[in-house]
C-alpha positions as CSV (number, residue, x, y, z in Angstrom):
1,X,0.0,0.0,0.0
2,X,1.4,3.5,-0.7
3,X,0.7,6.5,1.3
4,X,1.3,9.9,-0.9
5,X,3.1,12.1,0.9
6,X,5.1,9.3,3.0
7,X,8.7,8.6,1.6
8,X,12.2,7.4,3.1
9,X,12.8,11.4,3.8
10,X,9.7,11.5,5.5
11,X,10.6,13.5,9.1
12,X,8.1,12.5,12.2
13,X,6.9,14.6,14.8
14,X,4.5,13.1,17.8
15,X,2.6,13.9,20.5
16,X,3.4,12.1,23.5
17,X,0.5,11.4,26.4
18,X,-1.8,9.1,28.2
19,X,-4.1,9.5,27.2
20,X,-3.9,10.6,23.8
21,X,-6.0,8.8,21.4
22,X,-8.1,11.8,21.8
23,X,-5.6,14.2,20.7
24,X,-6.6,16.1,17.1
25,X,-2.6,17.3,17.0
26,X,-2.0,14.8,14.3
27,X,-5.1,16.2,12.0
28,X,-3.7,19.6,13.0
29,X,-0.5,19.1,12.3
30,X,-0.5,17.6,9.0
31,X,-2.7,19.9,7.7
32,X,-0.5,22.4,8.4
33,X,2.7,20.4,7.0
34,X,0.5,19.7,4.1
35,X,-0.2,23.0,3.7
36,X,3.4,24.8,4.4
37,X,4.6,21.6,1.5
38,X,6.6,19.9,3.9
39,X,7.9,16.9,4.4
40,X,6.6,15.8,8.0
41,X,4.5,13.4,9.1
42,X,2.8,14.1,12.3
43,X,1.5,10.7,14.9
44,X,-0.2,10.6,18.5
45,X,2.2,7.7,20.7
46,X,0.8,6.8,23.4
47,X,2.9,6.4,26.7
48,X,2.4,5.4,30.0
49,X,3.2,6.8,33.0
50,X,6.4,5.7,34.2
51,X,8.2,5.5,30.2
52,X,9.0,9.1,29.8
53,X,12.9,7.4,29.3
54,X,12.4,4.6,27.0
55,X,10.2,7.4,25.4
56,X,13.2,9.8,24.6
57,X,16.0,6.9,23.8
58,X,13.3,6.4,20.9
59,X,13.3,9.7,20.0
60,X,17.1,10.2,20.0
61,X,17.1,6.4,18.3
62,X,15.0,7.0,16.0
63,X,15.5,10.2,14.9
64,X,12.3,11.8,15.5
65,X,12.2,15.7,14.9
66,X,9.8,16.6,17.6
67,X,7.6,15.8,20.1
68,X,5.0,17.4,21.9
69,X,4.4,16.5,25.4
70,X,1.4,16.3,27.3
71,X,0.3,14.9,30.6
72,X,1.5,13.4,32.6
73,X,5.0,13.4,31.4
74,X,5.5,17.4,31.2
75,X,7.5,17.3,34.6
76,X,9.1,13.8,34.0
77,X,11.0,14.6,30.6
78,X,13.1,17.8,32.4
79,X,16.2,16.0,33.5
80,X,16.1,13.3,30.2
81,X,16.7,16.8,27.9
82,X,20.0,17.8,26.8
83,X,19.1,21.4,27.1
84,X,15.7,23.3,28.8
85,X,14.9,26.7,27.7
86,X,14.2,29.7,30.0
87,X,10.8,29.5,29.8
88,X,10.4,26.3,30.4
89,X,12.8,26.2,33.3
90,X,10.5,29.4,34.9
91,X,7.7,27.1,34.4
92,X,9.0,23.9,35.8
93,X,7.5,21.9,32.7
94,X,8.2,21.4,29.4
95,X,5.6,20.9,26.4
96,X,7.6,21.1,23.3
97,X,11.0,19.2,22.7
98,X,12.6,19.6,19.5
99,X,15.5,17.1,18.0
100,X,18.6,18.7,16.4
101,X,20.9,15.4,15.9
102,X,19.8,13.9,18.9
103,X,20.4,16.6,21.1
104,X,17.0,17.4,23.0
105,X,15.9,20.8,23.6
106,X,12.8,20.9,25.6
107,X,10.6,24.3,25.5
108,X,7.4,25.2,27.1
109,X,5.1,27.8,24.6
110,X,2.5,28.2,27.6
111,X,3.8,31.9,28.1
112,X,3.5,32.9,24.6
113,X,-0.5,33.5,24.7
114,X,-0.4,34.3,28.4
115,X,-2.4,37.7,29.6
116,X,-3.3,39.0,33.0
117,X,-6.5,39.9,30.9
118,X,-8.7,37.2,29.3
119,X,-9.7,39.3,26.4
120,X,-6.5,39.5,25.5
121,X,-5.5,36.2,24.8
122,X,-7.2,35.8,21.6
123,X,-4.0,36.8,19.9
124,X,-0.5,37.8,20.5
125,X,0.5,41.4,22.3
126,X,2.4,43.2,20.1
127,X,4.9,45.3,20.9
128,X,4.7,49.0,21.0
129,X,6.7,50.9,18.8
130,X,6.6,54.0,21.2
């Protein structure tokens, strides 16, 4: 069976979670890939509690681009990552990690739509030009 799109070049991004069968980040997702023309493929893996490391020596194994990382292994992927960003180190969890050669950074985009104001987080602040 052939799958167009789906080639030996093919990169793979996840989202990680139990549960996650639920999750529409793979229709998301490869829409948008689809969309931007690129070469991704986007899949929901489910795993368990208690796997966060088997989880990561797959990622780094296999060569997968990047993950994102949903309950309940936000806390429990920190101190498998090669490098934590600012953000995500203010937080203390860490949503997004991203695979440059099997070194893993781990991010957290929770701040980016964050507002004191509910009104305001429809969209991003933009910064004045005053």
């Amino acid at each position: 069976m052939d799958f167009p799109g789906i080639s030996a070049r093919t990169r793979i991004c996840a989202v990680m979670g139990d549960p996650v069968e639920h999750s529409l980040s793979p229709r998301i997702h490869n829409a948008a890939f689809a969309a931007a023309g690129l070469d991704f493929a986007y899949v929901a893996f489910h795993v368990t509690r208690g796997d966060a490391a088997r989880a990561m020596a797959g990622v780094r194994a296999l060569g997968i681009r990047g993950l994102s990382v949903t309950i309940p292994h936000k806390l429990d992927v920190i101190p498998l990552l090669d490098e934590v960003d600012a953000a995500a180190r203010l937080i203390g969890s860490v949503n997004t990690i991203v695979n440059d050669a099997g070194a893993l950074t781990g991010y957290s985009t929770c701040l980016l739509y964050t507002s004191p104001r509910p009104r305001d987080r429809t969209r991003p602040r933009m910064p004045s030009s005053a």
